[in-house]
VEXDREN-2710 file (C-alpha; in Angstrom, 1 decimal):
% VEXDREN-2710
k/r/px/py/pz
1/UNK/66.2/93.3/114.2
2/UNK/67.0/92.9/117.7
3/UNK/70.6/94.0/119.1
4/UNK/73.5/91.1/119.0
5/UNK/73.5/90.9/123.2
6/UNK/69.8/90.5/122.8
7/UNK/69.7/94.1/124.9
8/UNK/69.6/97.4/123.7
9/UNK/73.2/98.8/124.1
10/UNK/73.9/102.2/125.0
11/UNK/75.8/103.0/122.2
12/UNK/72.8/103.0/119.7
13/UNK/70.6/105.1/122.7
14/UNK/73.3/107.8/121.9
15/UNK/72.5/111.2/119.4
16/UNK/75.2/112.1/116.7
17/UNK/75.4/115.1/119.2
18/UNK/76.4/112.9/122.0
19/UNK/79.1/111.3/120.1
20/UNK/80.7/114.2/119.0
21/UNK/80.5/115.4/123.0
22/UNK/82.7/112.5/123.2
23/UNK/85.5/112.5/121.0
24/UNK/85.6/116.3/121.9
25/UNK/86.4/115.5/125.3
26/UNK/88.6/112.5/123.8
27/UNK/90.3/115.1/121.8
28/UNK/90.9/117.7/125.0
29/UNK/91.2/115.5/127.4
30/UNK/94.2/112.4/126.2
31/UNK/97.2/114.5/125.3
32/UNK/97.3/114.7/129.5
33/UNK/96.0/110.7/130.1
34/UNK/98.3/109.2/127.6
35/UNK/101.4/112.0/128.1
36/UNK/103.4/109.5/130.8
37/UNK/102.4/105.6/129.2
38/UNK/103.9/107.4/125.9
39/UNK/106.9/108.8/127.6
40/UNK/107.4/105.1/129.2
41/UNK/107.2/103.5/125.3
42/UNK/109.3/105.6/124.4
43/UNK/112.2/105.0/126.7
44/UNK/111.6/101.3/126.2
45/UNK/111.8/101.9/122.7
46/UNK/115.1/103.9/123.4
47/UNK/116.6/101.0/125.3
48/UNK/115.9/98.4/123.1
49/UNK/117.1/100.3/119.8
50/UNK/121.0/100.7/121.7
51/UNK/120.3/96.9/122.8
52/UNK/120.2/96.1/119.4
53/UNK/123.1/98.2/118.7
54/UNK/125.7/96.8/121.5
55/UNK/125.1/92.9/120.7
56/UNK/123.5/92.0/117.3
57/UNK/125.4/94.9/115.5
58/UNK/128.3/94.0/117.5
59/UNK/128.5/90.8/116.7
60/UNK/127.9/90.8/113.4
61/UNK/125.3/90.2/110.5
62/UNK/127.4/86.6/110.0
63/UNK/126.4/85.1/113.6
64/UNK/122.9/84.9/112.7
65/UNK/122.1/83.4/116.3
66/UNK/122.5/87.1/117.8
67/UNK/119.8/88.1/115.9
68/UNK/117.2/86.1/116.9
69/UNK/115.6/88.0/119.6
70/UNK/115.1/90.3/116.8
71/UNK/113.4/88.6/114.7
72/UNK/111.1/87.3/117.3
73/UNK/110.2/90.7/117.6
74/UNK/109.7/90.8/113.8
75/UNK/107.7/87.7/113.7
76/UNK/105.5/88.8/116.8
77/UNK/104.7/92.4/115.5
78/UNK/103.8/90.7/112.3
79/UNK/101.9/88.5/113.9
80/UNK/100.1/91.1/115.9
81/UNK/99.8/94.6/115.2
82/UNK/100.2/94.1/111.3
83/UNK/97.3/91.2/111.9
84/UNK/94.9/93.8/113.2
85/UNK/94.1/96.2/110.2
86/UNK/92.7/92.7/108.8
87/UNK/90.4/92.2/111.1
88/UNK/88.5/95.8/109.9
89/UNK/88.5/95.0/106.3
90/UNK/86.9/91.4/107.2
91/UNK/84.2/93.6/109.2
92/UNK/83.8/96.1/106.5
93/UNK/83.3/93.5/103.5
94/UNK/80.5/91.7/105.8
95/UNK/78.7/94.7/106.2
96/UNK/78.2/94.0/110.2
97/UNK/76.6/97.3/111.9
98/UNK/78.5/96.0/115.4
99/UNK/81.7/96.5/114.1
100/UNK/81.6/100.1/113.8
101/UNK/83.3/100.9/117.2
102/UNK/85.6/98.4/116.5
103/UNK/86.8/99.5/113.2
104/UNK/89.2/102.5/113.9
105/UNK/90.5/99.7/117.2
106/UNK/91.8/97.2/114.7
107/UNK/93.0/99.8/112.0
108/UNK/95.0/102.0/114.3
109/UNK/97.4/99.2/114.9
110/UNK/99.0/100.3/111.1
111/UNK/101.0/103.1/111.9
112/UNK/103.3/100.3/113.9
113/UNK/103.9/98.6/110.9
114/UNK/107.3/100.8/110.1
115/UNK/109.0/99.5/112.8
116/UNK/108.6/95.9/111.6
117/UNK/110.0/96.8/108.4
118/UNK/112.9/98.5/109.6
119/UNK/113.5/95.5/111.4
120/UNK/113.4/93.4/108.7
121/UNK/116.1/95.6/106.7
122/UNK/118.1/94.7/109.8
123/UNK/117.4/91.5/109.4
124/UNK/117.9/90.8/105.6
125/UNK/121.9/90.8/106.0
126/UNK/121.6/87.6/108.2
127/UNK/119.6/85.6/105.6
128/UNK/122.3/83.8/103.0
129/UNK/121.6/83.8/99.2
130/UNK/119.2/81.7/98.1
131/UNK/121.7/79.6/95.7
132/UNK/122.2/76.2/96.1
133/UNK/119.7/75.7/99.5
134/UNK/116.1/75.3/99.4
135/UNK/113.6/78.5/98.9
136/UNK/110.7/79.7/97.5
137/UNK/112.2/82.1/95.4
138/UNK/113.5/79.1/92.3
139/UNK/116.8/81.4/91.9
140/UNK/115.0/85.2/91.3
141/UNK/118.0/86.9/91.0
142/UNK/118.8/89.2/94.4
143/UNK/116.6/86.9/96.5
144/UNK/115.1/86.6/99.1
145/UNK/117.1/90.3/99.7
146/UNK/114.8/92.5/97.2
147/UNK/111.8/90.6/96.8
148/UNK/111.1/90.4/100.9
149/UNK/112.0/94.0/101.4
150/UNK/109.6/95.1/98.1
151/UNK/106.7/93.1/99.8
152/UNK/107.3/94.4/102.7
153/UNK/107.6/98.1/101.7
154/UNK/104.4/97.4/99.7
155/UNK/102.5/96.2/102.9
156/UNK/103.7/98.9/105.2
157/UNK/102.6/101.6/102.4
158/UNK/99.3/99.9/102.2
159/UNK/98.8/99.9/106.0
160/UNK/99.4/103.7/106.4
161/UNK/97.4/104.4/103.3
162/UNK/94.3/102.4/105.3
163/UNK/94.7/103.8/108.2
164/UNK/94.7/107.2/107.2
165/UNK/92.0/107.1/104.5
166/UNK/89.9/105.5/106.9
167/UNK/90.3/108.1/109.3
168/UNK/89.9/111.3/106.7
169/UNK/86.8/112.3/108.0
170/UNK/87.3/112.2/111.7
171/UNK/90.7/114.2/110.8
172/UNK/88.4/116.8/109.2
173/UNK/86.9/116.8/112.9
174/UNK/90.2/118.1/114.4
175/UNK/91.0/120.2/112.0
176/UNK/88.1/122.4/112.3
177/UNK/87.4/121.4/116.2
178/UNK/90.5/120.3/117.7
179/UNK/92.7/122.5/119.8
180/UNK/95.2/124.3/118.0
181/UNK/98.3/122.0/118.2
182/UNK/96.5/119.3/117.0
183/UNK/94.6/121.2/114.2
184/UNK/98.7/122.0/112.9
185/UNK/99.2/118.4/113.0
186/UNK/96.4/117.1/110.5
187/UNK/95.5/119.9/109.0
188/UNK/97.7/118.7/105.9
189/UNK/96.1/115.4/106.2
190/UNK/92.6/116.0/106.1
191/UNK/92.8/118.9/102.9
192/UNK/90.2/119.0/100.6
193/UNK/87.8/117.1/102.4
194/UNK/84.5/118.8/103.0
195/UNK/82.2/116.0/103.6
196/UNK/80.2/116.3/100.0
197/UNK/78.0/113.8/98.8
198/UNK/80.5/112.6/96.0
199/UNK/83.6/112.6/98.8
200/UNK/81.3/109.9/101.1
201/UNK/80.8/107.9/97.8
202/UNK/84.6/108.1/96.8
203/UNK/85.2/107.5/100.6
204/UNK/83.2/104.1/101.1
205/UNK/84.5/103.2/97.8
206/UNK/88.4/103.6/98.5
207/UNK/88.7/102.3/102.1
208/UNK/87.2/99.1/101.5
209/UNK/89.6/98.4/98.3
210/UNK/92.6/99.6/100.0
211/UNK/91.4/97.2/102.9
212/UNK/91.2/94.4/100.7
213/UNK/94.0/94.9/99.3
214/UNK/96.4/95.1/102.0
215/UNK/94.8/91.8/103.3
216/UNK/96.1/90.3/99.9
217/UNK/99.6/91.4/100.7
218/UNK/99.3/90.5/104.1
219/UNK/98.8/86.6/103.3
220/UNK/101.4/87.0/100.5
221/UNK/103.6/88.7/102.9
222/UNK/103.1/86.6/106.1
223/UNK/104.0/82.9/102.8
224/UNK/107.1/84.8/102.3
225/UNK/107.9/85.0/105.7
226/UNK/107.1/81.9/106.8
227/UNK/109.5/79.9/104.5
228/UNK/112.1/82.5/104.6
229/UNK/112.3/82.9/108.5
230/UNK/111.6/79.5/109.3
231/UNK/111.0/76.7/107.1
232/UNK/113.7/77.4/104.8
233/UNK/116.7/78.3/107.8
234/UNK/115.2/74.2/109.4
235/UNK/117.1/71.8/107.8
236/UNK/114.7/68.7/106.2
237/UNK/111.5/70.8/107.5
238/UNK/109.4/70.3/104.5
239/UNK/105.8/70.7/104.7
240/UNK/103.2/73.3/102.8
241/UNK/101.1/73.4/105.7
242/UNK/103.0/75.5/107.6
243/UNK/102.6/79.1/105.9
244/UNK/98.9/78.7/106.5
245/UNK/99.6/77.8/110.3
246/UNK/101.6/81.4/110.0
247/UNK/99.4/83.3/108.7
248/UNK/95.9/82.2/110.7
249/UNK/97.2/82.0/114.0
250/UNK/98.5/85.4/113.5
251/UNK/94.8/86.2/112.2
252/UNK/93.6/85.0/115.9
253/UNK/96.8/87.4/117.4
254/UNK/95.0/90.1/115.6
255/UNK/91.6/89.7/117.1
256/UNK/93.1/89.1/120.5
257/UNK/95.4/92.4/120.4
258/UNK/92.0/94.1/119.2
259/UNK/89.6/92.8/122.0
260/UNK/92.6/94.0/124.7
261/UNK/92.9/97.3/123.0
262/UNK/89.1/98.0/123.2
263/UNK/89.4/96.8/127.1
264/UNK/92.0/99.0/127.7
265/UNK/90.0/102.3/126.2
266/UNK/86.8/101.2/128.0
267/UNK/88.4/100.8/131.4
268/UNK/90.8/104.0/130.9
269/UNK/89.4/105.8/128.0
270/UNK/86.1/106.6/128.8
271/UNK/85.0/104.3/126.1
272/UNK/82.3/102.1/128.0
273/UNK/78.8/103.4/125.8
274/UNK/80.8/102.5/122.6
275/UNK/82.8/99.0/123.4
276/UNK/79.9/96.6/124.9
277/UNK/79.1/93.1/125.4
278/UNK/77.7/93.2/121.8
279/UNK/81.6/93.7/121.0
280/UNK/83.4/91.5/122.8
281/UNK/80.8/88.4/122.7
282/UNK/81.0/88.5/118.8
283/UNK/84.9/89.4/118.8
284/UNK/85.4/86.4/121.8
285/UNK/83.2/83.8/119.0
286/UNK/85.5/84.8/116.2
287/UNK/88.4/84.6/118.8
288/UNK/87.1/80.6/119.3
289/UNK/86.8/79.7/116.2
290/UNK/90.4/80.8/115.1
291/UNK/91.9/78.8/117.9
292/UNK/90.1/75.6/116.6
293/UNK/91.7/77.0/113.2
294/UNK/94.8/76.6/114.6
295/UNK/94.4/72.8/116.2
296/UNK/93.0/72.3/112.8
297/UNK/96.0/73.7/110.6
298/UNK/98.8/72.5/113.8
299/UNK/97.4/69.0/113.6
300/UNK/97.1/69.1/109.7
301/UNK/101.0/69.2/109.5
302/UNK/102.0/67.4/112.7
303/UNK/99.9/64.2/111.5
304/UNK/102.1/63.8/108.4
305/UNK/105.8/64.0/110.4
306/UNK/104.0/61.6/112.9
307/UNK/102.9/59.3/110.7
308/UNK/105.9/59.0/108.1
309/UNK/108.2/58.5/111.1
310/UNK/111.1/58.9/109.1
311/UNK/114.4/59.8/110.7
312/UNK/113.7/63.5/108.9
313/UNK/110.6/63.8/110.4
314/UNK/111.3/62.6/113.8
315/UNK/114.5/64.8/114.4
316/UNK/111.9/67.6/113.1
317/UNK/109.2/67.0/115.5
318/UNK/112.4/66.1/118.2
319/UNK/113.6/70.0/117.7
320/UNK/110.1/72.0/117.6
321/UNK/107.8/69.7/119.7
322/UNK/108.8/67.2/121.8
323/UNK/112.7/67.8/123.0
324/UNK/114.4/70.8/122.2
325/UNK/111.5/73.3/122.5
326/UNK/108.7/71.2/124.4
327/UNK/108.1/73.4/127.0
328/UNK/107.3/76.9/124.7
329/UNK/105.4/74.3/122.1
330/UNK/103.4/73.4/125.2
331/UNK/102.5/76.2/126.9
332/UNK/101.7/77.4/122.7
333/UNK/99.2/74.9/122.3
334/UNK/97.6/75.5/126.1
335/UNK/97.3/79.2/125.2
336/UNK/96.6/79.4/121.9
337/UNK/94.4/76.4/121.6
338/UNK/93.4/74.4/124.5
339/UNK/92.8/77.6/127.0
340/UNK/90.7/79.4/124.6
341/UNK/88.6/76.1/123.7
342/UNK/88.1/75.2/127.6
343/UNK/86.8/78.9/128.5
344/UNK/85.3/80.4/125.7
345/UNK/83.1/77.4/125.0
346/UNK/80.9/78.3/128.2
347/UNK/78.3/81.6/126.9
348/UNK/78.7/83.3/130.2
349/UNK/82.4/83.6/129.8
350/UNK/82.4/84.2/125.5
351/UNK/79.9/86.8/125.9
352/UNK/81.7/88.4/129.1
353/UNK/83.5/91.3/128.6
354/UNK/86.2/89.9/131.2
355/UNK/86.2/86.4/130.1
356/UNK/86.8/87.4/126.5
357/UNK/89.6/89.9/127.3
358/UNK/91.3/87.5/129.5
359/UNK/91.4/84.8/126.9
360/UNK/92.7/87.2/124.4
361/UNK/95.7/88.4/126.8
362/UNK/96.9/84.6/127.4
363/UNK/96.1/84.2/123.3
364/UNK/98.8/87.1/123.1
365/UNK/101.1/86.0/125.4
366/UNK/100.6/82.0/123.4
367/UNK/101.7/83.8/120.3
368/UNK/104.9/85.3/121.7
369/UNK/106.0/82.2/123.0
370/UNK/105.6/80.5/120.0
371/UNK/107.2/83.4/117.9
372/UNK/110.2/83.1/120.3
373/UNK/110.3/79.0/119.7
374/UNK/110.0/79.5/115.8
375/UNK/112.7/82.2/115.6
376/UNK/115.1/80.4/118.0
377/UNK/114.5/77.2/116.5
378/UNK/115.1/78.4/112.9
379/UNK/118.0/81.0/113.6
380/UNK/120.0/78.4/115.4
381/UNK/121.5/76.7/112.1
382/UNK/124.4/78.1/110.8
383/UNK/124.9/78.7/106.9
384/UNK/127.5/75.4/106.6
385/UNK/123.7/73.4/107.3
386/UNK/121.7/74.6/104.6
387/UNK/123.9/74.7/101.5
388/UNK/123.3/71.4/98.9
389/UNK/119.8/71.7/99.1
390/UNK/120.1/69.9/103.0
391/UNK/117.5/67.2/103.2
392/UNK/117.8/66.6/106.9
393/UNK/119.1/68.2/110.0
394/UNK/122.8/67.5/110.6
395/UNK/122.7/67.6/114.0
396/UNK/119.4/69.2/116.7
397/UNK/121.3/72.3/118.0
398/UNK/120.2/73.1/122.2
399/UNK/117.6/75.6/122.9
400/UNK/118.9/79.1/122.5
401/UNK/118.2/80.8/125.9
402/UNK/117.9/84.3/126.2
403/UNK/120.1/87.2/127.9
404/UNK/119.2/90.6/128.9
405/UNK/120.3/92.0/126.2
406/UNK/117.4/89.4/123.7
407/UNK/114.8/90.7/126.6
408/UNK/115.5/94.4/125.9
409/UNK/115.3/93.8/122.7
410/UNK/112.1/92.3/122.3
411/UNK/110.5/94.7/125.2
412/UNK/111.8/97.7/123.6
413/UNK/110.3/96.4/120.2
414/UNK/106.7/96.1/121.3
415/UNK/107.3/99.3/123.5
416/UNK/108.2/101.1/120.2
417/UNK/105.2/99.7/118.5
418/UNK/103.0/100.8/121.4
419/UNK/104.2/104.3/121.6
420/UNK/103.6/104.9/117.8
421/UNK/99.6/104.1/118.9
422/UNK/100.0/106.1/121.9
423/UNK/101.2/109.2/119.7
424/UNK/98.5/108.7/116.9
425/UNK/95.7/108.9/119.2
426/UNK/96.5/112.2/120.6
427/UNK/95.5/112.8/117.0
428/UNK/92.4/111.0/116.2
429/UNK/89.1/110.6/118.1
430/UNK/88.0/108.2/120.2
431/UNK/85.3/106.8/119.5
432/UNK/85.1/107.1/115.1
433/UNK/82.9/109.8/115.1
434/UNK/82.1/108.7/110.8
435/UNK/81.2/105.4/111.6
436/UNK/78.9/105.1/114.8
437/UNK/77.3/108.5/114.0
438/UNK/76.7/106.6/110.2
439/UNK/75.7/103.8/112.1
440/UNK/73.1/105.6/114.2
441/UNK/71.4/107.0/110.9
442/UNK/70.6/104.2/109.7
443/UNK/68.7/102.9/112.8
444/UNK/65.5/103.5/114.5
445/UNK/64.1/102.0/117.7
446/UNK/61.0/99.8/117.7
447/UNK/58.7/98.4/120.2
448/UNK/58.1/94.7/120.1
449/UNK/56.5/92.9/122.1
450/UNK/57.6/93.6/125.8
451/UNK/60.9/94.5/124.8
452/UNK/62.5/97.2/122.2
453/UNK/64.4/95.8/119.1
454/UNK/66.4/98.1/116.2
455/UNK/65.4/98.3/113.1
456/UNK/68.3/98.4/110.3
457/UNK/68.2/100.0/107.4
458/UNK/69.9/99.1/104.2
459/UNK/72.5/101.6/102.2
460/UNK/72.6/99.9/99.7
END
């Protein structure tokens, strides 16, 4: 079976020895490389946290318009680093042998996910009751209040479980090889696991269940969000397309923040023999075929206001698309859709390295700008509009425009997100010493014809 990039890569040239050469010098050498970017998150993080404090807090959980830089912050993280984790357990249930470098990429994006749920608890005093205005919630008592923050503490305890089961055996690794700070730090992580037979069994077993499952609540989570952020704070915005708009352009957010992460450790991390072409073609075609997903799902809802043309419907598309908010809807649907399409459809840029990571940054920076229209959109209406089930908008509010305070905010957000990776990877190897060195076993190099293929064996 011959390599994905039609080319042996160096990765699979590599001994079990070599690998673990690696991450050793992964493991002595990033505390130092990583030290100042960290220290830079961190401040960020700092500034945006009193940000948050001097206006929203300031102003009060009442003026729900304050807070909308926050949850654009919410809504992007979501989007984004809570996407990403997804994007292993897809890999794992496929069985893919490319994916192995990849997998620890997308899964260490989990340990961000508690700062989206503390903002959300931050959040949850802006939202009114769900009595008498439309929601999903048909009158649960204490809604959307505890059911959101339930499903959301559900996800984030699902995301940490994954990514630290996932990473028990290279925290085993430290623990016995690492240098002594870091052995301190995981050494209560990784107890009990001795690499036995029956542990591997358990080990295969448990991560891809716990993967699955936090996909499940991931979808659920990303529904609830949807109509409680958005659909149900828009006057007359009915439509049941939407929550699946949400949730798979945030799938394609995912893959993007993946495909920039794994640039980023080849070009600084030393990580070039793991994170190939063979990586980034077959991330870049999963990459295009999510952005046709999201004409597909986009033109699935628009199509219905467009065509019912009824005063609802055209104030609707008036505020999101065409008046209010053309210009982020527009530059949305050129980088989440029409860029992507136009480059990625030509093989010498999808199976680039460069042309796949460049799509996936302006994919990343599409998603922001429409997490910033939905947000602003959506937290522009004031409580008065929703009550008696509102069937239309009362009036199309102006575009909210930022201040510095909303830009701190949503920088100092991301920043804190980032330095939580930044930390945890002064912590865990680089590259996933289990899974390329399981990978490796299970291949063997063949002659054919005037070339060399690999041979893949079968665990199962």
């Amino acid at each position: 079976m011959a390599t994905h990039g039609h080319e042996l890569q160096r990765t699979w040239e590599l001994s079990p020895a070599d690998v673990f050469s690696a991450a050793q010098r992964w493991m002595r050498d990033t505390a130092m490389t990583i030290r100042r970017p960290l220290i830079v998150a961190a401040a960020l993080f700092a500034i945006g946290s009193v940000a948050i404090l001097a206006f929203p807090l300031r102003q009060g959980f009442a003026d729900r318009q304050a807070w909308t830089y926050v949850a654009a912050a919410f809504l992007f993280l979501m989007s984004t680093a809570a996407a990403a984790p997804a994007l292993s357990t897809a890999l794992r249930v496929a069985r893919s042998h490319w994916r192995r470098p990849v997998n620890r990429v997308a899964e260490i994006w989990a340990v961000t996910l508690i700062v989206p749920f503390v903002l959300y608890l931050l959040l949850l005093p802006t939202f009114p009751g769900t009595e008498d205005r439309l929601s999903i919630w048909f009158g649960w008592p204490l809604s959307p209040w505890l059911w959101g923050a339930l499903l959301m503490l559900a996800l984030t305890g699902a995301g940490y479980l994954f990514a630290w089961f996932s990473g028990l055996p290279d925290l085993a690794v430290v623990r016995d090889h690492g240098a002594p700070a870091q052995r301190r730090l995981v050494a209560w992580l990784s107890r009990g696991w001795i690499g036995s037979h029956h542990q591997w069994r358990i080990y295969e077993k448990v991560v891809n269940n716990i993967g699955v499952l936090y996909v499940l609540i991931y979808v659920a989570a990303m529904t609830v969000l949807s109509t409680d952020f958005i659909i149900s704070l828009i006057p007359g915005y009915f439509t049941a397309v939407f929550p699946a708009y949400f949730t798979i352009t945030s799938f394609q957010a995912g893959i993007a923040l993946t495909i920039v992460t794994m640039a980023v450790l080849r070009r600084w991390g030393n990580q070039a023999d793991f994170f190939g072409r063979e990586q980034f073609w077959a991330l870049g075609k999963m990459l295009l075929a999510f952005s046709l997903l999201w004409f597909y799902f986009w033109w699935s809802e628009f199509i219905i206001f467009w065509y019912g043309r009824t005063p609802r419907e055209v104030d609707i598309l008036r505020f999101l698309m065409f008046e209010t908010y053309l210009w982020p809807f527009v530059l949305s649907f050129a980088m989440n859709f029409a860029l992507p399409l136009l480059l990625l459809m030509w093989n010498p840029i999808r199976r680039s390295i460069t042309g796949s990571t460049v799509v996936a940054i302006i994919v990343l920076v599409g998603n922001l700008i429409d997490r910033v229209r939905l947000a602003s959109a959506a937290f522009s209406q004031p409580d008065k509009a929703l009550l008696g089930h509102a069937h239309a908008l009362k009036e199309i509010p102006p575009a909210y425009i930022p201040g510095i305070s909303d830009v701190l905010i949503l920088v100092g957000m991301v920043a804190g997100a980032l330095a939580l990776v930044l930390w945890t990877v002064r912590l865990l190897p680089f590259p996933a010493i289990a899974e390329i060195v399981g990978g490796l076993r299970l291949r063997v190099h063949q002659p054919f014809q005037h070339t060399r293929v690999i041979v893949i064996g079968k665990p199962e």
